[in-house]
LOTI-300424 format. One record per residue: x, y, z of N, C-alpha, C in turn; residue in three letters. Coordinates in steps of 0.001 Angstrom, whole numbers, padded with zeros to 6 digits, always signed. Layout:
XYZXYZXYZALA/...
//
This chain:
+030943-036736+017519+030171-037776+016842+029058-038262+017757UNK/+028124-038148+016979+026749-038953+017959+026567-040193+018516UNK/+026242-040587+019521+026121-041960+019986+024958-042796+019424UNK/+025515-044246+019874+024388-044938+018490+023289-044985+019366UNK/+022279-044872+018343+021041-044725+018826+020511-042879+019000UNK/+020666-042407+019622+020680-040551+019270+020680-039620+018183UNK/+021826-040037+017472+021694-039293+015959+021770-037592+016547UNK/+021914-036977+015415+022615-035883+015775+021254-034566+015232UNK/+021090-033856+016568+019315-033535+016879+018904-032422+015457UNK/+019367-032368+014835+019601-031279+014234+018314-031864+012761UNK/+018969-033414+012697+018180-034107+011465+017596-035349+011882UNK/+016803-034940+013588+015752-035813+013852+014223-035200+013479UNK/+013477-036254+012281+012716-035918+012771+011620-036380+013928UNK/+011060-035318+014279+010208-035696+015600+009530-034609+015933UNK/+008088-035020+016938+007481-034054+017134+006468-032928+016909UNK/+006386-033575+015448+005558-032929+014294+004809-033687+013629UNK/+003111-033418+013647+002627-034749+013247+003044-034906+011605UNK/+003528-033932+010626+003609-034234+009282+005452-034910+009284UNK/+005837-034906+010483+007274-035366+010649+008259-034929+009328UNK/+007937-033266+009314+008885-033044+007889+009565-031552+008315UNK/+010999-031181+008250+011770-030000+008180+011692-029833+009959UNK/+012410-030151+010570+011944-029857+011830+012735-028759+012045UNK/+012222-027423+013124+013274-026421+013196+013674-025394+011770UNK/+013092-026004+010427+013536-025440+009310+014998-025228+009234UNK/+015471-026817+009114+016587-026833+009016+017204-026503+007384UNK/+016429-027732+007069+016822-027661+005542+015775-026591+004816UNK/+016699-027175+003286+016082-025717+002625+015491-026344+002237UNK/+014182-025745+001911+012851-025719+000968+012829-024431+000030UNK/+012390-024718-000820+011911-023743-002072+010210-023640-002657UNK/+010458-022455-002807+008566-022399-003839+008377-021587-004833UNK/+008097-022058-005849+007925-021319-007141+006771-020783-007225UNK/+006963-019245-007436+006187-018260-006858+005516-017473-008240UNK/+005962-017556-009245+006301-017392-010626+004902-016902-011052UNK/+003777-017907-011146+002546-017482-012196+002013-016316-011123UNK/+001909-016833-009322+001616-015715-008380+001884-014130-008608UNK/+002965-014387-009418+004173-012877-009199+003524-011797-011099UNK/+003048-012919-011618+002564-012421-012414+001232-011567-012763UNK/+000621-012710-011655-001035-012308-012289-000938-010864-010941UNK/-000300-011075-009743-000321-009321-009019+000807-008170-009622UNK/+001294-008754-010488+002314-007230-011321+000924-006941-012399UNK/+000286-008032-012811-000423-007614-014233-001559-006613-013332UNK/-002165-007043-011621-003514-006101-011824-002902-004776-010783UNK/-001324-004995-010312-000947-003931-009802-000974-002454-010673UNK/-000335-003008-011893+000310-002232-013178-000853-001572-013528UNK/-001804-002253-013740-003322-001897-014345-003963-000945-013210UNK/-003838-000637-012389-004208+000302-011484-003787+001726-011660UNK/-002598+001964-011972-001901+002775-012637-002302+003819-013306UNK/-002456+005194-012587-003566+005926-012881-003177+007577-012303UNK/-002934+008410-013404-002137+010116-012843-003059+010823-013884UNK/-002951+011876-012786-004178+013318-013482-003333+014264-013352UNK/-003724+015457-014035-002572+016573-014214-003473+017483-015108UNK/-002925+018686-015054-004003+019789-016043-004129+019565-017048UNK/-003793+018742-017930-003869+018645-018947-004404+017062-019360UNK/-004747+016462-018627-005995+015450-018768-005260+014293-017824UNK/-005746+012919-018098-004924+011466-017156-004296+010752-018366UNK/-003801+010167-017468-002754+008972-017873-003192+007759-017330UNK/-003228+006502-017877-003366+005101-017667-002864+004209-018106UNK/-001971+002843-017523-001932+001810-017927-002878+000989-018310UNK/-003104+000549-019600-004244+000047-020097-004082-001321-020546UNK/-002530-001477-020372-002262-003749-020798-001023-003918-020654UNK/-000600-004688-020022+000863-005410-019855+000585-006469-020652UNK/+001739-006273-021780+001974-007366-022930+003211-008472-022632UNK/+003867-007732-021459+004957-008864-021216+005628-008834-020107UNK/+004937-010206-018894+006452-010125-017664+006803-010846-017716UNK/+007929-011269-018203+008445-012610-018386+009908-012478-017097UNK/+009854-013381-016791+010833-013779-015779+010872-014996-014825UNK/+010691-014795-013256+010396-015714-012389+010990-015125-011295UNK/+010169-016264-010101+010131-015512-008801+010119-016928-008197UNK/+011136-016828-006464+010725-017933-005900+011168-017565-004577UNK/+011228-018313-003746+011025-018144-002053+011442-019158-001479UNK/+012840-019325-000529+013568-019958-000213+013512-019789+001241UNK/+013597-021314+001440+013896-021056+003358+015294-022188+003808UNK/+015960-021315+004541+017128-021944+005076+017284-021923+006541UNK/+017501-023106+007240+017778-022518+008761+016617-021829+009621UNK/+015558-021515+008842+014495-020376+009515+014316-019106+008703UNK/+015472-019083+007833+015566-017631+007037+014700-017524+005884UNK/+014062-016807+005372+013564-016675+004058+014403-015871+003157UNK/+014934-015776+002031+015695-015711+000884+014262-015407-000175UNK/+014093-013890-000856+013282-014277-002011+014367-013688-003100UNK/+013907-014387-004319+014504-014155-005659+013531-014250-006266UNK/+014047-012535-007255+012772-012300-008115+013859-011388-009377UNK/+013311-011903-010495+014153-011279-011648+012669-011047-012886UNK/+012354-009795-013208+011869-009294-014270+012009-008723-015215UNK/+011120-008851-016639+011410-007611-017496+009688-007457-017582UNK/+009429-006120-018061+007906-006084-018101+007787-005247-019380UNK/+006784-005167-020289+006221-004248-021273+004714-004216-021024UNK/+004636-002572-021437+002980-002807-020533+002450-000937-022104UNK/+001641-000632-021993+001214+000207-023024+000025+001294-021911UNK/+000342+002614-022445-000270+003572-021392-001519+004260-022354UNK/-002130+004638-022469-003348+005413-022991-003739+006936-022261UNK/-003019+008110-022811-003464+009677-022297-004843+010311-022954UNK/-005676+010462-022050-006892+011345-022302-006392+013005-022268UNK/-006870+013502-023433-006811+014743-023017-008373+015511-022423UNK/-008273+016906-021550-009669+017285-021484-010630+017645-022718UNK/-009837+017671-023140-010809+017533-025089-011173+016333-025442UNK/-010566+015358-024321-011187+013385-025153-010238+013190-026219UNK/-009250+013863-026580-008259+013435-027433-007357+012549-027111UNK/-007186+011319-027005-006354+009985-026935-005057+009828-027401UNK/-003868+009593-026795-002444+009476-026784-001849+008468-026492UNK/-001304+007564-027108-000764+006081-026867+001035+006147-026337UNK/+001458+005234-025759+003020+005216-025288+002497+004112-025210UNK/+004092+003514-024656+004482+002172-024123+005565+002662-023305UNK/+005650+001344-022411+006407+001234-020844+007063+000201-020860UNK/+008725+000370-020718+009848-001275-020342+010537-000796-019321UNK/+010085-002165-018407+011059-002177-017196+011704-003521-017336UNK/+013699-002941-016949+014132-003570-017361+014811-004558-016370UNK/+014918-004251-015250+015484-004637-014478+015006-004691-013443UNK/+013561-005073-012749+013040-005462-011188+013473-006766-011042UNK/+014172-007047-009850+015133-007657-008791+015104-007856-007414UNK/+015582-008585-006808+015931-008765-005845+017131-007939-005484UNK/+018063-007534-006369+019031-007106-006475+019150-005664-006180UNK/+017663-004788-006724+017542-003293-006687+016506-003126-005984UNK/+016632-002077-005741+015443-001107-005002+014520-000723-005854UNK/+013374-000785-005653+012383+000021-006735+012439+001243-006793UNK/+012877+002116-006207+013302+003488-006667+014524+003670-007646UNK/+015215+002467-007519+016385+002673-008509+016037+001755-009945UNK/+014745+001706-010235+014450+001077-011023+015105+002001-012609UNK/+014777+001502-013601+015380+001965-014588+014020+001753-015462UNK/+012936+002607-015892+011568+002793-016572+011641+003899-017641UNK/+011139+002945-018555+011684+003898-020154+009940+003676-020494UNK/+009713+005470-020157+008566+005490-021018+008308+006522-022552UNK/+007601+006127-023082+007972+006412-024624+006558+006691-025120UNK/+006476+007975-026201+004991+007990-026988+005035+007239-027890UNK/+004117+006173-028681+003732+005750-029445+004757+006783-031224UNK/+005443+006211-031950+006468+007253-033157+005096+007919-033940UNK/+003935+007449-034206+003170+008234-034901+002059+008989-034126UNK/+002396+009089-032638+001654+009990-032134+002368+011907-032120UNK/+001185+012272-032108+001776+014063-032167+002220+014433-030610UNK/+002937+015409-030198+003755+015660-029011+002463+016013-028147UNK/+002421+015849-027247+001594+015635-025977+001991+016146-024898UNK/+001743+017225-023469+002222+017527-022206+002194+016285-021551UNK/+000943+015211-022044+000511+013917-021040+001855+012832-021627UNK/+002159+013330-022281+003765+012227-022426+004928+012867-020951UNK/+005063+013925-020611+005824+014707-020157+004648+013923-018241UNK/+003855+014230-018478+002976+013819-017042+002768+012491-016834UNK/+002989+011480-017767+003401+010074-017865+004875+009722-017161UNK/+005735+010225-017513+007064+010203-017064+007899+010835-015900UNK/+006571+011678-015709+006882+012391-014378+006197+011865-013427UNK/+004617+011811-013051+004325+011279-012242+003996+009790-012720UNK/+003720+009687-013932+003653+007918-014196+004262+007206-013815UNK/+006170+007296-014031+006958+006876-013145+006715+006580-011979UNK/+006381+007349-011205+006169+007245-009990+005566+006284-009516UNK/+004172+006457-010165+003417+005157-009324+003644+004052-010143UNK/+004174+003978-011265+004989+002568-011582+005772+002121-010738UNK/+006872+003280-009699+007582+002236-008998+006923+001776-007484UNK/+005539+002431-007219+004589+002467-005831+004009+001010-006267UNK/+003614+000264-007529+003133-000578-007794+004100-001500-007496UNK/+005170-001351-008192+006258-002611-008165+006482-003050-006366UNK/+006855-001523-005892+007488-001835-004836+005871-002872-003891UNK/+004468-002313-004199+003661-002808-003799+003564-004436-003963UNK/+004149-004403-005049+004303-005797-005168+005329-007043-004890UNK/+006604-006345-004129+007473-006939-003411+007217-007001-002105UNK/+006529-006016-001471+005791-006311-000008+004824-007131-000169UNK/+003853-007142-001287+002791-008058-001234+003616-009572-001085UNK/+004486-010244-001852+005129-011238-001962+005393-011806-000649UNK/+006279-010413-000090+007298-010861+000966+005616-011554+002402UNK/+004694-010496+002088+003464-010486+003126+003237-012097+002944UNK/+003216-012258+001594+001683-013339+001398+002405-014793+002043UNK/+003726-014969+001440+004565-016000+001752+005602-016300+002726UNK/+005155-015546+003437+005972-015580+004630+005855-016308+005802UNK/+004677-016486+006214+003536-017401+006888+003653-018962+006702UNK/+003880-018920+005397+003706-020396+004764+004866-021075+004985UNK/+006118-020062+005160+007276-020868+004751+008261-021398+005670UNK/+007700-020898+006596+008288-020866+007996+007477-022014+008513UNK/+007884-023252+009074+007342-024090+009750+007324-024091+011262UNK/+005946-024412+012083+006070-024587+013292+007684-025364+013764UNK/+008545-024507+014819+009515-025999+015451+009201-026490+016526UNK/+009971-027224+016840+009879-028545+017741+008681-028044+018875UNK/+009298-026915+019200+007984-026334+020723+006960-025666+019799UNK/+006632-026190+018791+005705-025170+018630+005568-023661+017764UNK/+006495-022990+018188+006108-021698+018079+006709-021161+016556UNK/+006165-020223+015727+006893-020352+014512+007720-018569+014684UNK/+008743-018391+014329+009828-017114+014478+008876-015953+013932UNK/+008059-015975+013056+007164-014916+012568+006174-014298+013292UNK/+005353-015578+014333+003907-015540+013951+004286-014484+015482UNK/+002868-013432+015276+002836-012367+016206+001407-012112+016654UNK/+001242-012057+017905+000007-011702+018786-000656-010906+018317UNK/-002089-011131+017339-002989-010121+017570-003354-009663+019236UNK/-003442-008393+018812-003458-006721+019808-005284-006441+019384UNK/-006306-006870+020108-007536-006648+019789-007982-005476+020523UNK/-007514-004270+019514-008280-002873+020281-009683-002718+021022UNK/-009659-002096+022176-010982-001357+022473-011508-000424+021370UNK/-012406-000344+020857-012894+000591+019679-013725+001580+020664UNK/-013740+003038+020321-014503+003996+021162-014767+005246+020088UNK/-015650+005022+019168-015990+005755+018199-017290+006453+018122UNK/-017493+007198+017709-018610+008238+017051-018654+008379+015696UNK/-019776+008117+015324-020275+007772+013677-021476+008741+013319UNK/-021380+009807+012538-021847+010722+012077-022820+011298+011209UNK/-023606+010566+010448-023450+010202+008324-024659+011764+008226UNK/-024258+012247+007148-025102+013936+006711-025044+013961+005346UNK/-026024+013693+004820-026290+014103+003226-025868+015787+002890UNK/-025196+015885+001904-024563+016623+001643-025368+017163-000169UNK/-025234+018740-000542-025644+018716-001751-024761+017320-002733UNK/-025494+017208-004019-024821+016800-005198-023928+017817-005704UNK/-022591+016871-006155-021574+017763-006352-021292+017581-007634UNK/-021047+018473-008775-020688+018580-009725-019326+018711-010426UNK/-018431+017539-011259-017003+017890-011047-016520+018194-012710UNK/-015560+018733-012644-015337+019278-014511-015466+018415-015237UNK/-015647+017384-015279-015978+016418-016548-017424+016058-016589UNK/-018415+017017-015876-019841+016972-015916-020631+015700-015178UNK/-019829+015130-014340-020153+013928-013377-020846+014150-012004UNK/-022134+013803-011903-022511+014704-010804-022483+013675-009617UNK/-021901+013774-008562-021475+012957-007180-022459+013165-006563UNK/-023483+012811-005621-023941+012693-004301-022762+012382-003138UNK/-022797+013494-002510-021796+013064-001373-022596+013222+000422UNK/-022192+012890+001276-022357+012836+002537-020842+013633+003475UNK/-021368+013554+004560-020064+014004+005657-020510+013145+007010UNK/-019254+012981+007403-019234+012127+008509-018429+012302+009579UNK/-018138+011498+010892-017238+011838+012281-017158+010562+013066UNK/-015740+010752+012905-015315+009466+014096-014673+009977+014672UNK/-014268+009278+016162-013493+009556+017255-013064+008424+017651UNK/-011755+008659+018148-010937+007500+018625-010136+007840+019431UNK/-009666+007066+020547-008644+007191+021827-007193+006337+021375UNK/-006073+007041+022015-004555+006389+021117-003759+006487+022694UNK/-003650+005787+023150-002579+006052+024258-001124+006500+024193UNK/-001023+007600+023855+000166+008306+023634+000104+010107+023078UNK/+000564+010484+023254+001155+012312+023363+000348+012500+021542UNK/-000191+013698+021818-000954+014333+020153+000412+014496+019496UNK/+001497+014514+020510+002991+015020+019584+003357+013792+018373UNK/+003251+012637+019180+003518+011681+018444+002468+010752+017970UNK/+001429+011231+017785+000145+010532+017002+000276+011319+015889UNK/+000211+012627+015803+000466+013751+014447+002139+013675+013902UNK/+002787+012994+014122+004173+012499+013247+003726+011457+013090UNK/+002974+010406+013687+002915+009018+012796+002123+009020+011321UNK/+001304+009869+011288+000202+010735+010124+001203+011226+008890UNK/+002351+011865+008898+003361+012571+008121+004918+011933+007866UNK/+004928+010502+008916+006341+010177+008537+006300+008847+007595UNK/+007191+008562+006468+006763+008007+005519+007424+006790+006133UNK/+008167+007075+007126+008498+005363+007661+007726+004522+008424UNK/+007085+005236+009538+005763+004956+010284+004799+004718+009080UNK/+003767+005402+008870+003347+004689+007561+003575+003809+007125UNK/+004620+003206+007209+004919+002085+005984+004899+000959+007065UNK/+005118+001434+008296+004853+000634+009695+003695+000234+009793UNK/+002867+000901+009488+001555+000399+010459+000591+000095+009281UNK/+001024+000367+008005+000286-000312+006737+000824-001920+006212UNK/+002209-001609+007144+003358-003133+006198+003605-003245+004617UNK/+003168-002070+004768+003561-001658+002675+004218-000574+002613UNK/+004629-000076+001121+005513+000484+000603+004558+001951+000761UNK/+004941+003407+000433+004305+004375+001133+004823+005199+000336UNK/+003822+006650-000270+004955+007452-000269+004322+008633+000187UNK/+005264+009622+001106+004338+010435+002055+005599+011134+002346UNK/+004850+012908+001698+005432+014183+001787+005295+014869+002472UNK/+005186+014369+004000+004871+015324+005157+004852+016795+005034UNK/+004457+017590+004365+004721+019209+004597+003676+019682+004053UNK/+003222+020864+004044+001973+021236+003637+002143+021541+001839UNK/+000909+020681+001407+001114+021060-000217+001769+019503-000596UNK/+002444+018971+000367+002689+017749-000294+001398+016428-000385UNK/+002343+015709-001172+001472+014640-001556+001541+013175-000867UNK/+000658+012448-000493+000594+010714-000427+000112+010026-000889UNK/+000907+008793-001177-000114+007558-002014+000227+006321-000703UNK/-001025+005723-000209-000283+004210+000582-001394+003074-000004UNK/-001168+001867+000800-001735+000707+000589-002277+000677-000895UNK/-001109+000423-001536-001074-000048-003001-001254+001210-004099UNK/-001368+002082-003418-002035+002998-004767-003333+003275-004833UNK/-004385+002083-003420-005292+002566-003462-005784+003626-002662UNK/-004830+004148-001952-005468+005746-001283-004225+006691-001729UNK/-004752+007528-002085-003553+008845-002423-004586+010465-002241UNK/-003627+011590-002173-004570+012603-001805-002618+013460-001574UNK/-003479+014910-000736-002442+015816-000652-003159+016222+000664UNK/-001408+017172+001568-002031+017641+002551-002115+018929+002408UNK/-003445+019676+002807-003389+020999+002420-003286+021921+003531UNK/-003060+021826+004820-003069+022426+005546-002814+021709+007273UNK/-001558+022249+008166-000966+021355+008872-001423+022523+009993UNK/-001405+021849+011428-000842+022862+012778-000074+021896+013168UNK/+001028+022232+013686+001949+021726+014244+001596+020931+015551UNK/+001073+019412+015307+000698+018498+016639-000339+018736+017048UNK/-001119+019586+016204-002737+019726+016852-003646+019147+015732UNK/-003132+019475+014391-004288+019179+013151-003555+019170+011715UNK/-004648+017716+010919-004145+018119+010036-005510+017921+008829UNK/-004876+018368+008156-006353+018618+006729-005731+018372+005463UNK/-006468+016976+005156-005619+016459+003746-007413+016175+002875UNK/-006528+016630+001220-007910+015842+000527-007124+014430-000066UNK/-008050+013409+000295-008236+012197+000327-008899+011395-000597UNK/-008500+010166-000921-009477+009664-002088-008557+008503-001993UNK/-010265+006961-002542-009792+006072-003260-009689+006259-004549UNK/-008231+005118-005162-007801+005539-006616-009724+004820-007258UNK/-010301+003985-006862-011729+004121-007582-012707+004704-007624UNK/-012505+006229-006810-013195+007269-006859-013426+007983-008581UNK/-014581+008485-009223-014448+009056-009938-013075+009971-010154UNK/-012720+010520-011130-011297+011267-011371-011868+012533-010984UNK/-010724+013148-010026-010530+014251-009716-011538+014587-008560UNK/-012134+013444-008267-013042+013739-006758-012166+013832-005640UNK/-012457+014342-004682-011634+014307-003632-012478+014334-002189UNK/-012531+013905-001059-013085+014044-000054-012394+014934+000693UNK/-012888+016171+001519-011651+016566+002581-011833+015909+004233UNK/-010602+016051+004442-010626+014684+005605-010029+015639+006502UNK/-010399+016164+007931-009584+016896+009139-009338+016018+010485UNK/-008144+016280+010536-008161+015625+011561-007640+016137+012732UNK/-008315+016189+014080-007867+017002+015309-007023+016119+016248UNK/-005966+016444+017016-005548+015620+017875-005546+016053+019049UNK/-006606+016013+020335-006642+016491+021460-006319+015851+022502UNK/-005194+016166+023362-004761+015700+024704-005711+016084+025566UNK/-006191+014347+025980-006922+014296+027104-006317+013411+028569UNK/-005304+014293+028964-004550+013746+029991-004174+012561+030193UNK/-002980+012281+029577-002310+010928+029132-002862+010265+027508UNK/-003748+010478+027305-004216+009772+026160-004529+010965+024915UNK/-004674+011039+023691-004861+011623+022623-006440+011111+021836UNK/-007129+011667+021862-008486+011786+021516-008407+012313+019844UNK/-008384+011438+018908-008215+011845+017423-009747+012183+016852UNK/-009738+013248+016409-011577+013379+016100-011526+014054+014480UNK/-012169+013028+013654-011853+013089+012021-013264+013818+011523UNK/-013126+014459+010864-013988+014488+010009-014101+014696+008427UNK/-015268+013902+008040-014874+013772+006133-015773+014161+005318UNK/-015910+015242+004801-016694+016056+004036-016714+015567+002113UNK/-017634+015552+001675-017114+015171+000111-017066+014000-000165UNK/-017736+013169+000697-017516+011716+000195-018574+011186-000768UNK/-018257+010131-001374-019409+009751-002131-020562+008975-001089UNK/-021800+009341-001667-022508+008699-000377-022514+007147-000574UNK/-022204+006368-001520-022093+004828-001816-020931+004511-001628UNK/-019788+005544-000510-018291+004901-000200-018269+005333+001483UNK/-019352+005530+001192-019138+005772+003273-018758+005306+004448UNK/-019824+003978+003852-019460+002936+005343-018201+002133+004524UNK/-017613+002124+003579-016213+001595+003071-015296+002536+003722UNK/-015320+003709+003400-014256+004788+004000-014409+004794+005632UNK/-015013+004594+005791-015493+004468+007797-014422+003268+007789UNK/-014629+002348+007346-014077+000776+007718-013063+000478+007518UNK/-012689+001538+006211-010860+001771+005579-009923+002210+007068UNK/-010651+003289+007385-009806+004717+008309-009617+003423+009704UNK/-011401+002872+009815-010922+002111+011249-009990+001004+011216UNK/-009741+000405+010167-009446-000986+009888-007483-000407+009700UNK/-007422+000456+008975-006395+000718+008297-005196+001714+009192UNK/-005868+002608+009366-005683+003034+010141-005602+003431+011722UNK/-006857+003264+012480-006773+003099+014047-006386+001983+014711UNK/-006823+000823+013955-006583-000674+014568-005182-000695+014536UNK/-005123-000407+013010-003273-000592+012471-002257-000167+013312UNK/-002396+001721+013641-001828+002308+014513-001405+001444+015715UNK/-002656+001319+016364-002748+001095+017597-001731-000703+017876UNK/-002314-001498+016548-001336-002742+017275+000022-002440+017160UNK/+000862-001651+015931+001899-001367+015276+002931-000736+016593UNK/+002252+000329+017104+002481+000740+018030+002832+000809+019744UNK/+001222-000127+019589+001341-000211+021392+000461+000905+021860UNK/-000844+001621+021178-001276+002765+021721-002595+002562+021891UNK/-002721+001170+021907-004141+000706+022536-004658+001479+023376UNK/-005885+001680+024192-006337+002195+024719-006890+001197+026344UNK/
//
């Protein structure tokens, strides 16, 4: 029992000029709810697969009804999130022939994994049979659950910061040292012919070259490139990445995806690349070399096929997203 006058330190407050939760003892809550909505509605809407036989798109979410909230106990964060969603897809064929479905998810949770989601997609009863119903459900699925899951990291990202209060000394259990890289790059830019792609869209593209220094072995700079857990490390999002040649990746939301077409084992790799707001079916090819320069790894990219009005964006993506990312995630500053 506490002595009078002392009180028992746990539910003093003190020390804090807003004199509220000291230590994050008690629980606080935040209703996260309209937040959780309006990023499922423009996640969902991103939602976007090509296949030989034309694309697929989410074109309207008619219903997420549920709720979402964010709990802190002790220092801990607790989120709870319970959904149902209905959302409606629209298939182009390469003939311009139009195909309607709808999409229910029935069960996103706190409770499940987004891979174990349960997504019932369906053609429209008076539409005629379609391959793009069959390429909806195969890869549509997919990035339905790259969205969702995008959107439980986004949550966990955005509110995490907030909920956690400075304690008594100061310091809050989350907050982490920006790592401000040395940058040591080479910037390239080359007009390239106009490129012409099967739906009669003619691209202007450029090619370009950066270089960058990574303090650590080409062995393990070329596995951080192919492993879908690293990735998901040094983006802090959900990932999905088929390390092997011929396979496929989608990261940071769905907005970069591409395939790798050609690997050397710890020396190079050659993927075609693209933002999902690239015209359809454009692709940039992106190489990348990894040369040991005694103790350090010298990464030297180059990107052929780009649009010339996404250049200095794709320059700023790769540095921002990638080298900076690497490098604090890691420890391979230079």
């Amino acid at each position: 029992m506490a002595k009078w006058g002392e009180g028992d330190p746990r539910w003093i407050v003190q020390q804090r000029a807003d004199a509220t939760n000291v230590n994050n003892w008690h629980w606080t809550e935040r209703d996260v709810t309209s937040w959780s909505q309006d990023i499922l509605n423009e996640l969902l809407l991103r939602v976007h697969v090509e296949g030989a036989d034309g694309f697929c798109e989410i074109t309207d979410v008619s219903k997420i009804e549920g709720e979402a909230s964010i709990n802190n106990r002790k220092g801990k964060l607790i989120f709870f999130y319970e959904w149902t969603i209905k959302a409606s897809w629209t298939g182009t064929s390469k003939n311009g022939i139009k195909y309607k479905g709808n999409i229910e998810v029935l069960n996103l949770s706190d409770e499940n994994d987004p891979d174990d989601l349960d997504i019932c997609i369906t053609a429209c009863k008076d539409q005629p049979p379609t391959p793009l119903t069959v390429l909806m459900k195969k890869e549509g699925e997919k990035e339905i659950k790259l969205a969702l899951a995008g959107y439980v990291s986004h949550l966990k990202k955005e509110f995490s910061q907030g909920m956690i209060l400075p304690t008594s000394d100061g310091v809050n259990k989350q907050q982490q040292t920006q790592i401000k890289s040395k940058v040591n790059k080479t910037q390239v830019g080359t007009s390239t012919p106009t490129k012409v792609l099967n739906s009669g869209v003619k691209i202007s593209t450029v090619q370009f070259s950066l270089k960058e220094k990574f303090m650590t072995s080409p062995e393990e700079l070329y596995r951080v490139f192919l492993n879908q857990e690293m990735v998901q490390a040094f983006t802090h999002l959900y990932a999905f990445v088929d390390g092997d040649k011929g396979g496929k990746f989608r990261l940071l939301e769905g907005n970069v995806h591409g395939e790798f077409v050609d690997l050397v084992l710890d020396q190079m790799i050659e993927m075609r690349w693209r933002f999902s707001a690239w015209p359809a079916e454009h692709y940039s090819t992106v190489t990348v070399n990894f040369v040991d320069r005694s103790g350090e790894t010298e990464l030297i990219l180059k990107a052929t096929g780009v649009p010339s009005n996404e250049e200095e964006r794709m320059k700023e993506g790769w540095q921002r997203y990638y080298f900076d990312a690497i490098k604090q995630t890691f420890g391979y500053g230079v």
